[in-house]
C-alpha positions as CSV (number, residue, x, y, z in Angstrom):
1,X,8.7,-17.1,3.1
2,X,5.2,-15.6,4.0
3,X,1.9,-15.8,1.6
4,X,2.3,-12.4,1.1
5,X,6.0,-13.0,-0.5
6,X,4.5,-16.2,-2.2
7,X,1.6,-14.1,-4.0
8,X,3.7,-11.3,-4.9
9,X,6.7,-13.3,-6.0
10,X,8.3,-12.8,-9.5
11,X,10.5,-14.7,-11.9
12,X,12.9,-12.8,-14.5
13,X,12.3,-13.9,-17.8
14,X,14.8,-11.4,-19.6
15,X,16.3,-8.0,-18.5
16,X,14.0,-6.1,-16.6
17,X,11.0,-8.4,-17.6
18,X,9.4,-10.5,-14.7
19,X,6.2,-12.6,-14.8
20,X,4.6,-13.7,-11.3
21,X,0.5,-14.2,-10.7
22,X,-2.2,-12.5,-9.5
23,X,-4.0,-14.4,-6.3
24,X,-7.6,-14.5,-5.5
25,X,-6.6,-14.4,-1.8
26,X,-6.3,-10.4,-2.2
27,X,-9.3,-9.8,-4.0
28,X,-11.7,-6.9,-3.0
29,X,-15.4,-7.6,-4.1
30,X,-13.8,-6.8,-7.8
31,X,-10.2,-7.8,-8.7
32,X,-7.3,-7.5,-6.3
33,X,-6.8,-5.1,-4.1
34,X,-4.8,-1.9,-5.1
35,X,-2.0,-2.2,-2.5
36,X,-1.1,-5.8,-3.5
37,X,-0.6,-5.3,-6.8
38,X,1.8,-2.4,-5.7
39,X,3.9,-4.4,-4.2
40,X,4.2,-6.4,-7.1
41,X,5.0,-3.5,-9.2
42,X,7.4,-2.4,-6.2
43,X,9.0,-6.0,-5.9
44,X,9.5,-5.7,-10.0
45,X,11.2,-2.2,-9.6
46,X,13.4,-3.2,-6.8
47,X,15.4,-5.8,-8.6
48,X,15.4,-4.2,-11.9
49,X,17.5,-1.0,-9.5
50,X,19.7,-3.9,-8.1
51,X,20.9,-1.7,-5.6
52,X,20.6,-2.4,-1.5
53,X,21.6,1.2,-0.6
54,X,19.1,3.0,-3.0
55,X,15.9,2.2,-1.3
56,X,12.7,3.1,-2.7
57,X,12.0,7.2,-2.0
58,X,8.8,7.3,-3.8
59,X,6.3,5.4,-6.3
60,X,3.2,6.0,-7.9
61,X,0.7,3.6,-9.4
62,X,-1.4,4.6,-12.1
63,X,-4.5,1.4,-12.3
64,X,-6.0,1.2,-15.9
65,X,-7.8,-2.2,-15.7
66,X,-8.8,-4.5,-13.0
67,X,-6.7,-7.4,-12.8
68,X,-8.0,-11.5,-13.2
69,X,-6.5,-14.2,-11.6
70,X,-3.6,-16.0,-13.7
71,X,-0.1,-14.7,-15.1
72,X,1.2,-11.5,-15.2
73,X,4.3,-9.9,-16.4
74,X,6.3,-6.5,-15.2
75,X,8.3,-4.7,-17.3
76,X,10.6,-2.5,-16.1
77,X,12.8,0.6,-17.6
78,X,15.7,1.9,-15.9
79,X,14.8,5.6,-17.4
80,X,18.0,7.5,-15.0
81,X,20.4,6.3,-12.7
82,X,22.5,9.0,-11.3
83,X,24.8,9.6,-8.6
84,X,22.4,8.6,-6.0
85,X,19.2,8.4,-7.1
86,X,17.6,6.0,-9.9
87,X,14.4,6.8,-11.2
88,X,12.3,3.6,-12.9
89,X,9.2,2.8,-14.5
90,X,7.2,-0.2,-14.8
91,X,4.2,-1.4,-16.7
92,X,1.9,-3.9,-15.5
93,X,0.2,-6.7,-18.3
94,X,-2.1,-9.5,-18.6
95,X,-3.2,-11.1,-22.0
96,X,-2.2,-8.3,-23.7
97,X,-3.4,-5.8,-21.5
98,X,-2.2,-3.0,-19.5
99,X,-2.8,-3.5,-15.9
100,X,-0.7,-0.8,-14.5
101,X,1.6,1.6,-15.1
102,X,4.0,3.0,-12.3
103,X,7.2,5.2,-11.9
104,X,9.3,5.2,-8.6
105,X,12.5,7.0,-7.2
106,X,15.2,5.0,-5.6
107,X,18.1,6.9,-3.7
108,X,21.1,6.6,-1.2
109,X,20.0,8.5,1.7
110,X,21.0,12.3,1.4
111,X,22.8,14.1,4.2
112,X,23.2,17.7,3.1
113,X,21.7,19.9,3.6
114,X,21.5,19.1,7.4
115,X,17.2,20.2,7.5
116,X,15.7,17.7,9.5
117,X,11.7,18.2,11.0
118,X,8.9,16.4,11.4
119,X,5.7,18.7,12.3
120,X,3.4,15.9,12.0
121,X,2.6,13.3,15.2
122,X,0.8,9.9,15.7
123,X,-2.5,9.6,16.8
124,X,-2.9,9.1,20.7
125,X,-4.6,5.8,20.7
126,X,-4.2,2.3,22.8
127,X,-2.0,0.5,22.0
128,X,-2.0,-2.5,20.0
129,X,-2.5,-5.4,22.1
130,X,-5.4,-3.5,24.5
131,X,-6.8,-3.1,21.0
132,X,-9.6,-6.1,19.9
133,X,-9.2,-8.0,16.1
134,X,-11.8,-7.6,13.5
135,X,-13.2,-10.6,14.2
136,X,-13.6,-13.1,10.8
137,X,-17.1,-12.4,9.5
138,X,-18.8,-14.9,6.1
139,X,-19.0,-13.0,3.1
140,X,-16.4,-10.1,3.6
141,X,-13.8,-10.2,0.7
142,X,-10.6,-12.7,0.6
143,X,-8.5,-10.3,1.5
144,X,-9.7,-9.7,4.9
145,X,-8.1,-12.8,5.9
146,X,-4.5,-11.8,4.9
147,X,-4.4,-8.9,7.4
148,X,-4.6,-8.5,11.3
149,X,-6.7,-4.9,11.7
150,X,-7.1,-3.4,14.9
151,X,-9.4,0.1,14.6
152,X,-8.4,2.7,17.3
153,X,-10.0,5.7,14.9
154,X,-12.8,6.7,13.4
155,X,-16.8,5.8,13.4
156,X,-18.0,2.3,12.6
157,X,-18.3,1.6,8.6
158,X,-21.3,3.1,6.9
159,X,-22.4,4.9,10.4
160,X,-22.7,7.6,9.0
161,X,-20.2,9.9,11.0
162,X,-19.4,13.3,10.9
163,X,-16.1,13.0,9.0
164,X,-14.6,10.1,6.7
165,X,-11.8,9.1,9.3
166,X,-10.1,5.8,9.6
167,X,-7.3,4.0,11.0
168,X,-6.0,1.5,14.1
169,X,-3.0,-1.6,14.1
170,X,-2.3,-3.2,11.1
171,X,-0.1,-5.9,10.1
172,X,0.3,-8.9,8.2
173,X,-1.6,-12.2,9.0
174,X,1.9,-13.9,9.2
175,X,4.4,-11.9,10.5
176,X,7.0,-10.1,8.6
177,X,8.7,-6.9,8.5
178,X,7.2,-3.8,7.6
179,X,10.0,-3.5,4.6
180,X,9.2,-1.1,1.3
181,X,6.7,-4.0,-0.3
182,X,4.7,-4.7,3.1
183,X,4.2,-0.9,3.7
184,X,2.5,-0.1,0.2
185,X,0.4,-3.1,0.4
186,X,-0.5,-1.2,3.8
187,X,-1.3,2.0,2.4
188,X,-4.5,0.4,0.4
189,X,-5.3,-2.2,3.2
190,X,-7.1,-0.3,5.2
191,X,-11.0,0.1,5.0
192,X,-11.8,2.9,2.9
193,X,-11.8,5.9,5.2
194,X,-15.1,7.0,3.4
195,X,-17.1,3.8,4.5
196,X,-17.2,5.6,7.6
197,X,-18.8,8.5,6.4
198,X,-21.4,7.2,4.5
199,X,-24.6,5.0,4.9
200,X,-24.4,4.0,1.6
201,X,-23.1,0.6,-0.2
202,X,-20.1,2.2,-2.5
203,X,-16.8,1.2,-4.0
204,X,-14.2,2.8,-4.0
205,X,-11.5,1.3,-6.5
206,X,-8.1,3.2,-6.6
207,X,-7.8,5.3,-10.0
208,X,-4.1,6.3,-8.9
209,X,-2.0,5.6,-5.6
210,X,0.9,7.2,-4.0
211,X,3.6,7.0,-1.9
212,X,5.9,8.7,-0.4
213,X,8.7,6.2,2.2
214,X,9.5,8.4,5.2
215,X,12.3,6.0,6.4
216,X,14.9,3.9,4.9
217,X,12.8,0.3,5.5
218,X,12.7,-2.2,7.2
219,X,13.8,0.3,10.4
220,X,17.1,-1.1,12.6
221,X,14.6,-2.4,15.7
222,X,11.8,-3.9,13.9
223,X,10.4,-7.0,14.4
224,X,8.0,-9.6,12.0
225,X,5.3,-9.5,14.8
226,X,5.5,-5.9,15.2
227,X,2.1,-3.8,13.8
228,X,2.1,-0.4,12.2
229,X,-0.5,2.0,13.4
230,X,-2.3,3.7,10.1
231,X,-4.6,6.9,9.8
232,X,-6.5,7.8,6.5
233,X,-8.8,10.8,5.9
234,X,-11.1,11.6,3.0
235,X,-11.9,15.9,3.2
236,X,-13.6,15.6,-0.7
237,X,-16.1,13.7,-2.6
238,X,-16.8,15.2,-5.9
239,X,-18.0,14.6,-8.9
240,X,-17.8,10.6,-8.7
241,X,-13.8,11.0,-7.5
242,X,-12.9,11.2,-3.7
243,X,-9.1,11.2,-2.8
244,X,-7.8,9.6,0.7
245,X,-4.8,10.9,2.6
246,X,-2.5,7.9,4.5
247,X,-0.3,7.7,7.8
248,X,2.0,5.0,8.6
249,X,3.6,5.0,11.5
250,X,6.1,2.3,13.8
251,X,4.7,1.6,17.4
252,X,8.0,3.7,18.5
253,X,6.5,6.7,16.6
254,X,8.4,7.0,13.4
255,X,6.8,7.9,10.5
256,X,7.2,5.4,8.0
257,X,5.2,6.4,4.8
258,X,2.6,9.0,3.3
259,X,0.1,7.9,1.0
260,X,-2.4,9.8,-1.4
261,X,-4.8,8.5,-4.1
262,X,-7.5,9.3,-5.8
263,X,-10.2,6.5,-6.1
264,X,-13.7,6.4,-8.3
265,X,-17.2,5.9,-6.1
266,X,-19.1,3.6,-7.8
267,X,-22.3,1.7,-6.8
268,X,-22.4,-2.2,-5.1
């Protein structure tokens, strides 16, 4: 039982109803951090499914309102379950208010038809232990501390670069698998790929997040100690919207998981 299963842990208090608790260890500069409360909503989703061979295929998390720290409670609506796949919703509250509101796909794994491809490859980088830590630095946010980071891509944060590119070795500060609920907390880990493109002091908190699971998770070999090697991209900023495109990828070179979100720039 890591922190990260403590903090995202949830209780059933009736059929499909869960309450858990949101912990300042995650926070950003404001609220937690979009990825944890994910796997929350994920963790919520996964029990209400009930159903080991029906892993999650794809979810997407709609954020309406920053959560505080304190209680929280996840319903959850089976809305189809079919011959093998079950799609589910959830909704996120707090006092009253909506939090988060989230829709997922569970399925068996599907064998016909036989198409199989992957045009797509990792980046070459060093690997992960020729690769230095991000060393712990006053004032950053909590949530720093929860993850080991290892950059391998991009230009330093608010450098200034020539595109908003960024990525290196990622896992938890205490080691666990890299299962469905670890690898969407991973797709908002990261530092904002635009930080690198830009001299100026922004936020960038996550209007909606997606994912897509590449690979029935945890995979066969994987290990707790074992890191994942991310790659995000911003290509537009418009408009006060910019949208970030995610990687995630095993040290063996599977592709694990795609992300995409669209987050708001706002001012710090």
């Amino acid at each position: 039982m890591t922190r990260f299963d403590t903090d995202t842990g949830l209780e059933p208090v009736g059929e499909g109803v869960f309450e858990g608790r949101i912990d300042p260890g995650w926070f950003v500069f404001v609220g937690p951090n979009g990825g944890y409360v994910a796997a929350i909503v994920l963790r919520g989703m996964t029990v209400a499914v009930g159903d080991d061979e029906r892993v999650p295929r794809s979810l997407t998390v709609h954020y309406t309102e920053p959560p505080v720290e304190g209680p929280i409670r996840v319903m959850t609506t089976i809305e189809r379950a079919g011959r093998s796949m079950t799609t589910v919703s959830a909704r996120m509250t707090q006092d009253g208010r909506t939090l988060a509101l989230a829709l997922a796909a569970f399925s068996r794994p599907r064998r016909r038809p036989a198409l199989s491809f992957v045009d797509l490859a990792p980046p070459d980088v060093p690997p992960a232990d020729e690769a230095p830590a991000v060393a712990a630095v006053p004032g950053l946010p909590p949530i720093t501390e929860r993850y080991d980071t290892r950059p391998v891509l991009g230009s330093p944060p608010f450098a200034a670069g020539d595109e908003a590119l960024s990525g290196g070795w990622l896992r938890l500060a205490e080691p666990r698998l890299a299962d469905p609920l670890a690898v969407v907390a991973y797709t908002d880990a990261w530092l904002p790929a635009v930080f690198t493109r830009t001299v100026e002091r922004v936020g960038v908190p996550t209007v909606d997040l997606t994912v897509h699971f590449r690979s029935a998770l945890p995979l066969p070999d994987a290990r707790p100690e074992d890191f994942v090697l991310c790659r995000f991209h911003s290509r537009v900023a418009a408009e006060g919207f910019l949208e970030e495109d995610g990687e995630l990828w095993s040290a063996g070179g599977t592709l694990l998981a795609q992300s995409r979100q669209l987050a708001v720039v706002v001012p710090v």
